[in-house]
N, C-alpha and C positions, 0 to 999 in steps of 0.2 A: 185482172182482166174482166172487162163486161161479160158477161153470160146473157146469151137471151133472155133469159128471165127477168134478170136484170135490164137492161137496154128496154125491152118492152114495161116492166113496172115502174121505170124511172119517169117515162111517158117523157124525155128531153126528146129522145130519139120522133118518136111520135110527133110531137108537137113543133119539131125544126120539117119534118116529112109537111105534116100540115099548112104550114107557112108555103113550101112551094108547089103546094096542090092549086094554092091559090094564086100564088106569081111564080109561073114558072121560068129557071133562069139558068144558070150554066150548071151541070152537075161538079163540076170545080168548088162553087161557090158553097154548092151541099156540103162535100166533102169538108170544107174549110170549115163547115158551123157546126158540123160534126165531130169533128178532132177541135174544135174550141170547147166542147164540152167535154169529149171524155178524156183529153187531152193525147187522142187517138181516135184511129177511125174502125173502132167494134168488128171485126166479119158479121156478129147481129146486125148489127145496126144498119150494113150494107145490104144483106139479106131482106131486111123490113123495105128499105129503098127500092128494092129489086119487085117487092109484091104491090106496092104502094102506088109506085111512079113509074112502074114497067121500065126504068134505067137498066135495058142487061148488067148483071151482075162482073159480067166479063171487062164491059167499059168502064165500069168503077172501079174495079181492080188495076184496067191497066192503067189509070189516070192516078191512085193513089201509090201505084207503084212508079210511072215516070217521074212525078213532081218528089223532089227531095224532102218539101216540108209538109209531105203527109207521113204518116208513119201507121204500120198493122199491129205494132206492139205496142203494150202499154207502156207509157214514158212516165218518169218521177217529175216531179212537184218543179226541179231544176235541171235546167238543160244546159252541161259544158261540153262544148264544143273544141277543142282540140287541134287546131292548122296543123297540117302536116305539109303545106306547099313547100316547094324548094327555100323561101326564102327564112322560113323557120325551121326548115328540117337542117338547115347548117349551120343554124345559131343554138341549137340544141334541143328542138319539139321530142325527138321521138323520148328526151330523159325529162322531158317533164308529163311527157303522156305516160311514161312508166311511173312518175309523181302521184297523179291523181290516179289511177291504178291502184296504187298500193293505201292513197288518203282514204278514197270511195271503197277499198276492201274489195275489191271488183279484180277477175281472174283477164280479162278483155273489156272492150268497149261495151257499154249495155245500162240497163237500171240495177240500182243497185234495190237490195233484198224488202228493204222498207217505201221504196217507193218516191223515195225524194230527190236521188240526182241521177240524171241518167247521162253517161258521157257517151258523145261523139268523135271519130277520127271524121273530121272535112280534107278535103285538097287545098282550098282556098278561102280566105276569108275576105281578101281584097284588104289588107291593113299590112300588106309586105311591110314599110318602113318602121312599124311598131314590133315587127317580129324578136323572139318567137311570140306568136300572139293566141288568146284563149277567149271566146268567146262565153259569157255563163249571163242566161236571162237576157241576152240582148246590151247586154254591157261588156266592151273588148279593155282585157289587161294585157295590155302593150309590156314588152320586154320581161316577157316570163320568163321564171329559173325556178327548177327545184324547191329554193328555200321559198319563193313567194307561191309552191301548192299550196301550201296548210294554209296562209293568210287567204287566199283568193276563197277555197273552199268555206272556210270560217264566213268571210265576209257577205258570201252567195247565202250560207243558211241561215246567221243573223239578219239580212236583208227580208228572208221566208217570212223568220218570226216575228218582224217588226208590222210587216204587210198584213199578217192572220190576225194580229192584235188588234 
């Protein structure tokens, strides 16, 4: 988690504030360049927003609290996503959401300890006929089971180490 200290010495925070000092533009769009850097959007950070750009603090919160794809918590490196709509929860989501649970070592949905995958339960992902379906990184594995957790996980964090390389 950013600490003010951090957030301020890192000077991203700063220096995205700067940018819309000079073109001011949706406080959405803050938030979005914001959580592209810390891969979350800081309470510093928001805080810094609040003295900077006079944005109430209240309107940023409740903007990154409406929109789903902001998040207050810090996220790992890999984001899987989890369907739980009807049309995967009766092809079997809720046992492969117990899957990646028990891969990621994770008690519930959330980050896991080091940082690298944070799993989500969604309602829907709009890929009903690929169901049960798993979202990880923006890439959907159609016809999830059990035995293909470990492979997809596998596949998400060789994907990590090929990109950092």
């Amino acid at each position: 988690m950013a600490t003010a200290t951090q957030v301020n010495e890192s000077g991203r925070a700063a220096a995205i504030i700067e940018d819309y000092k000079a073109k001011p533009t949706s406080p959405i769009m803050l938030l979005q360049d914001l959580q592209a850097v810390y891969n979350y959007v800081p309470a510093e950070a928001m805080a810094l927003v609040t003295r900077e750009l006079g944005i109430p603090l209240e309107q940023l919160y409740g903007l990154a609290t409406f929109y789903k794809a902001f998040s207050l918590q810090p996220r790992g490196k890999h984001n899987i996503k989890v369907c739980q709509g009807t049309a995967c929860v009766v092809r079997g989501a809720a046992d492969i959401l117990e899957g990646f649970l028990r891969e990621l070592g994770l008690k519930s949905p959330g980050t896991t300890d080091d940082k690298l995958f944070t799993l989500e339960v969604v309602n829907c992902v709009g890929a009903c006929a690929l169901g049960p379906v798993v979202v990880a990184d923006g890439e959907y594995f159609g016809g999830m089971n059990t035995a293909k957790v470990k492979e997809a996980v596998a596949e998400v964090r060789t994907r990590g180490a090929e990109t950092a390389a």
